[in-house]
N, C-alpha and C positions, 0 to 999 in steps of 0.2 A: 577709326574703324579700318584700317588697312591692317594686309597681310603679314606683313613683317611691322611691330609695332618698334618703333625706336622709342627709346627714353633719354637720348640727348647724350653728349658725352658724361663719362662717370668719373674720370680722373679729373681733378682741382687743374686748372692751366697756371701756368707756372707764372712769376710775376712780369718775368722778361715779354713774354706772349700778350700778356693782358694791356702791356703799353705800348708793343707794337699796334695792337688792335687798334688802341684808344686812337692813336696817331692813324692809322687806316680810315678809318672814319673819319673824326677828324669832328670840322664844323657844322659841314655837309650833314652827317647825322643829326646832329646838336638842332638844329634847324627844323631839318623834316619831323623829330617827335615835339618841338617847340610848336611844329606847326598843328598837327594831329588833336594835342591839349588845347589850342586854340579854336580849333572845329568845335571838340568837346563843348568851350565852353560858350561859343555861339550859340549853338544848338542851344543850347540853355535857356538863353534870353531869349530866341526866335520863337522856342514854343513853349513857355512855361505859364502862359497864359490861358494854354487851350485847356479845356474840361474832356472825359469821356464820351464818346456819343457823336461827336462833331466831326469824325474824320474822312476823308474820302481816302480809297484803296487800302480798307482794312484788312485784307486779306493778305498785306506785305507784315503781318503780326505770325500770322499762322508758322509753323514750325517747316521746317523743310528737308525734315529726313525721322526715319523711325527712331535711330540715335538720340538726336535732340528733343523726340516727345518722348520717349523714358526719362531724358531728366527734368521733365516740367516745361519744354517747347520755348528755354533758351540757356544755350550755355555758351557763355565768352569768356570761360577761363577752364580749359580744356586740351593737356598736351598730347591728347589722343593722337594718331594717325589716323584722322577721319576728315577727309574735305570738305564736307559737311560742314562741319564747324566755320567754316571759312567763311559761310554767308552768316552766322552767326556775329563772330567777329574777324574783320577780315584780316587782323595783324595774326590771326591763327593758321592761315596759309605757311607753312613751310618747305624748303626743297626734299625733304623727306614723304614729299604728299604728289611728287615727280608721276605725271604720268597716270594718275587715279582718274578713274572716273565711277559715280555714283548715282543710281537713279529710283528710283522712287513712284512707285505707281498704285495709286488706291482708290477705293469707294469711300467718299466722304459723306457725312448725314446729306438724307434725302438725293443720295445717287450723284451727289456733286464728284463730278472725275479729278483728282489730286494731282500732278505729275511737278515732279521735280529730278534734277538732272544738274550736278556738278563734274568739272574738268578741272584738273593742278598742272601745271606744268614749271618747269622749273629752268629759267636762261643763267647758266654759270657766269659769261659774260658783262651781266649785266648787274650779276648777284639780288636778283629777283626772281621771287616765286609771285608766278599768276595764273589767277584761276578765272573758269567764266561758269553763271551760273544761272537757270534757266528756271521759274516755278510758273505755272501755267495751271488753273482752273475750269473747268469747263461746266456751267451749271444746267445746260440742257435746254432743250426747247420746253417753252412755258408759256401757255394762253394769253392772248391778250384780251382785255373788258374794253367794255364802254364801259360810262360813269355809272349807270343801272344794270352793272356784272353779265351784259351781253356779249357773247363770244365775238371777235371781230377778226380773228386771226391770231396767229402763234409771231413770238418773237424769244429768239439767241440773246443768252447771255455768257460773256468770259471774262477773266481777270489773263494776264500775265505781267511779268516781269525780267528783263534782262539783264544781269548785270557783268560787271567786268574788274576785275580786283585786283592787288598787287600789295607784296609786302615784301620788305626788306628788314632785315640784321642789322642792329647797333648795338656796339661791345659783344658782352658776354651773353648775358641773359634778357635783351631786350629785340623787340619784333615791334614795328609801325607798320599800318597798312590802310586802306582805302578801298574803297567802291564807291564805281559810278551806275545808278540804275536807270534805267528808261521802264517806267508801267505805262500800261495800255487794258484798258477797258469797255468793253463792250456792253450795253445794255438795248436791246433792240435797236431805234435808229441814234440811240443816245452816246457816246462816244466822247471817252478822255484820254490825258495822257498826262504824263508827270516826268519831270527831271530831278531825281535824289542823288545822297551821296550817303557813306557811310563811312567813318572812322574809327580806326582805335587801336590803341596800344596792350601791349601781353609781355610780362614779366615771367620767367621761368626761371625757377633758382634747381638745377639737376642734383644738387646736392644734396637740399632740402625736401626736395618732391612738392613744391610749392610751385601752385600757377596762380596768378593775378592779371585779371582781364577788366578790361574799361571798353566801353561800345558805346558810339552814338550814331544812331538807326535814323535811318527816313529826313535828312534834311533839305529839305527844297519846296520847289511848288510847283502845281498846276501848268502847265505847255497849253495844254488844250483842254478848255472847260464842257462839261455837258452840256449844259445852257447856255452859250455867249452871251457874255454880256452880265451874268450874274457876281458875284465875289470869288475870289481862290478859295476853295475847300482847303483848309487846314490838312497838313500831310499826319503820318502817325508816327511821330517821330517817338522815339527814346532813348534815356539815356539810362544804361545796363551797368555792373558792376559786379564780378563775378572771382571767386576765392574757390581753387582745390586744392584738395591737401593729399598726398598719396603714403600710406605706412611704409616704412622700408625692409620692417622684417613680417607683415601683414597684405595680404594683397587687396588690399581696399584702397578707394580714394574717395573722400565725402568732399561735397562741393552746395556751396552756398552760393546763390546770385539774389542782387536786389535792381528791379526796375522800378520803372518812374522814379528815378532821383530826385527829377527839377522840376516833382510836386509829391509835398505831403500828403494832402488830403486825395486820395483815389477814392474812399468808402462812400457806397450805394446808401444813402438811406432812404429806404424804401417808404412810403407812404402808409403802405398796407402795415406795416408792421405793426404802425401807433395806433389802428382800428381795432376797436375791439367791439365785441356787444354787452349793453347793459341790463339791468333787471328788466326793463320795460319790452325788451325786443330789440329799443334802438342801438346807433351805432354812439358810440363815445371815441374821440380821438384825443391822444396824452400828446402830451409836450414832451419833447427829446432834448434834455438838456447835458446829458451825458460829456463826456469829452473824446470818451470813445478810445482813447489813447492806444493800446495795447490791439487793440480791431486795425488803426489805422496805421499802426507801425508793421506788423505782422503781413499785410496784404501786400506789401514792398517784395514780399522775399519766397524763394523759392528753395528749397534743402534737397538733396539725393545723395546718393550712395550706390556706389558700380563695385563688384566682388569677381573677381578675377578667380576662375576655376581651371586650374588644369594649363592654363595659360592660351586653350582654346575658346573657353566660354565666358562670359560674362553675363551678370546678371545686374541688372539695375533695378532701383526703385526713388519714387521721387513723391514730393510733394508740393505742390501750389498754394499758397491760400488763397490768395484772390481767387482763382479759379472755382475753389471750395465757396468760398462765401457769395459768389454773385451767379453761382449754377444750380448750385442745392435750390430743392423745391420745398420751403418750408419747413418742417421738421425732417422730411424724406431725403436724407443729407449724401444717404450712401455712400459709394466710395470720389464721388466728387473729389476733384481734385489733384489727385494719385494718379501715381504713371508706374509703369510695370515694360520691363526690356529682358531682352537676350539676344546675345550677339554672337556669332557662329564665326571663328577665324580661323578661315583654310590656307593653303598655299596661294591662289591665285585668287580667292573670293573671300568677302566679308559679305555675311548675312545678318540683319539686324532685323529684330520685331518689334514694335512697339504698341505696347496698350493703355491708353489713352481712358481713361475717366472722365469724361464732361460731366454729366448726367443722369441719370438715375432710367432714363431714356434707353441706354446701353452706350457702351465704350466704343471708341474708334482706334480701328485697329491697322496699323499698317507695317509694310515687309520693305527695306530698302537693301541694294545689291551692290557690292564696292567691287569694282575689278583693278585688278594691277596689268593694264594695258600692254606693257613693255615687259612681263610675263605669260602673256595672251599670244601675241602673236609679233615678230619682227617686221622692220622694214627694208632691210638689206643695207644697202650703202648709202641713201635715203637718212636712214635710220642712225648709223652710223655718225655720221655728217651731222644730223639734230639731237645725238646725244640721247635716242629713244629708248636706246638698251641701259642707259646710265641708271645707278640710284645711288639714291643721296643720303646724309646725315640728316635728321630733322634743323639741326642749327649749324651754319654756317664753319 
């Protein structure tokens, strides 16, 4: 979602280039994305144990731009110029994202305050793009009881989150990156905290209009527990896997993501579902012996489609199934699940909407604002000196 959208160089690099490169790099890259796969597959074993339901600082799931809830509130395989995507998966930080900053402020169900706020900056020096990124919660003052719902006084609750990211170029079409997060939580006099990290690798082929993204979300644990003394709340880690495709003589790009990799079974079954009532009045409960197969494959994956108008507008639309299956209220299924976007690309600003489906309840709607900084305003000699007026190539 930036101003000037790059698409990567388009001319083929000549073979001479492509072995200088190799040799540029060298081992040192070989390494850092040997390492990255290796995160990936920690992550794996570290939480592949945990079930839904169990997680403390769920709210590090929530989506963190209007962008990313159009396409179903995750995409890590996305060669947009949107920084955004960068908390998504951080190997999507590129020097073409130099200088962005994006923020995001909304009414979430029941008056919950949303804010999120991304920065890219881009060191030539160092041939690293890094960005820092900020989502913050605020659920409001809410009553306190006794155990007999007697009012005893009000208590604050917040979530946020900080994080700090970094991604570097290997070869042609390869991007590794990281983030380190710190969350902090608030519940009355109740108080956490948590040390995460996030990894993951992004393939872009400019020729092909092909992205491939890999993302491993949330790994760590607890710093500081609500209750000392009790166990580490399991973090909400995941592990994402995400495919675009963009037409070359079509302005479309459809994009598939699948989460929870390093667990099959996600699917709710509900209890209520096997009740029924009998001739007598009573209730009868059936036995579930189904396999479910095609329910429990399906609730992995999430599908969209973004339509590029005019080369100003975009228009997106997406669909979740999980989302769909574990928020519909019974038969009242509505549009559960579905996401709905438009994206406004000016000279100096990217304007993004996003409409959001939960529930049948009504949609959650939110506006996020992308400025190209270093087309905003200069910093003289300042400025000069930090490369502030520069812009970049999305790939090295």
């Amino acid at each position: 979602m930036h101003i000037n959208q790059h698409t990567g160089r388009t001319a083929r690099v000549s073979k001479n280039v492509q072995e200088q490169r190799s040799r540029k790099y060298g081992v040192q890259g070989r390494i850092a994305v040997l390492a990255v796969v290796v995160a990936l597959l920690n992550g794996i074993g570290a939480q592949a144990q945990v079930t839904g339901g169990q997680y403390a600082f769920e709210f590090l799931r929530l989506s963190n731009s209007a962008h990313v809830s159009a396409l179903g509130g995750i995409s890590v395989a996305n060669p947009d110029n949107d920084i955004s995507f960068a908390q998504q998966n951080p190997a999507l930080m590129r020097p073409g994202m130099h200088n962005e900053l994006e923020l995001t402020y909304n009414n979430y169900y029941a008056g919950i305050k949303v804010m999120n706020l991304q920065y890219g900056y881009y060191k030539p020096k160092l041939k690293t793009a890094f960005f820092v990124g900020v989502q913050y919660l605020n659920y409001g003052t809410m009553d306190q009881t006794d155990p007999i719902s007697n009012k005893i006084g009000t208590f604050h609750a917040v979530d946020y989150v900080l994080a700090l990211g970094a991604s570097k170029q290997y070869l042609e079409h390869w991007r590794y990156g990281a983030t380190l997060k710190y969350a902090y939580s608030v519940l009355g006099d109740y108080k956490a905290t948590a040390l995460m990290a996030d990894a993951g690798i992004n393939y872009y082929d400019t020729s092909m209009l092909l992205d491939i993204g890999i993302a491993a979300k949330n790994m760590g644990a607890m710093v500081k527990k609500y209750v000392p003394g009790n166990p580490n709340e399991p973090m909400p880690f995941d592990l994402q896997l995400g495919v675009s495709k963009k037409f070359k003589h079509l302005p479309l790009r459809l994009f598939t993501t699948i989460h929870h990799l390093y667990e099959w079974d996600i699917r709710y079954a509900n209890p209520a579902d096997l009740t029924g009532t009998n001739a007598l009045g009573g209730s009868d409960t059936a036995s579930d012996k189904g396999s479910h197969f095609s329910d429990k494959l399906f609730r992995h994956f999430i599908f969209g489609a973004e339509l590029t108008l005019a080369k100003r507008l975009t228009v997106t639309v997406s669909y979740n199934d999980l989302q769909r299956r574990e928020l519909a209220v019974g038969t009242q299924t509505g549009l559960a699940g579905f996401g709905l976007g438009l994206g406004l690309h000016l000279n100096k600003f990217d304007i993004h909407y996003g409409r959001t489906y939960y529930h049948i309840a009504g949609p959650y709607n939110e506006f996020s604002l992308t400025m190209a900084l270093n087309k905003l305003f200069g910093l003289g000699n300042f400025g000069e000196k930090h490369n502030w007026n520069t812009e970049y190539a999305d790939w090295d």
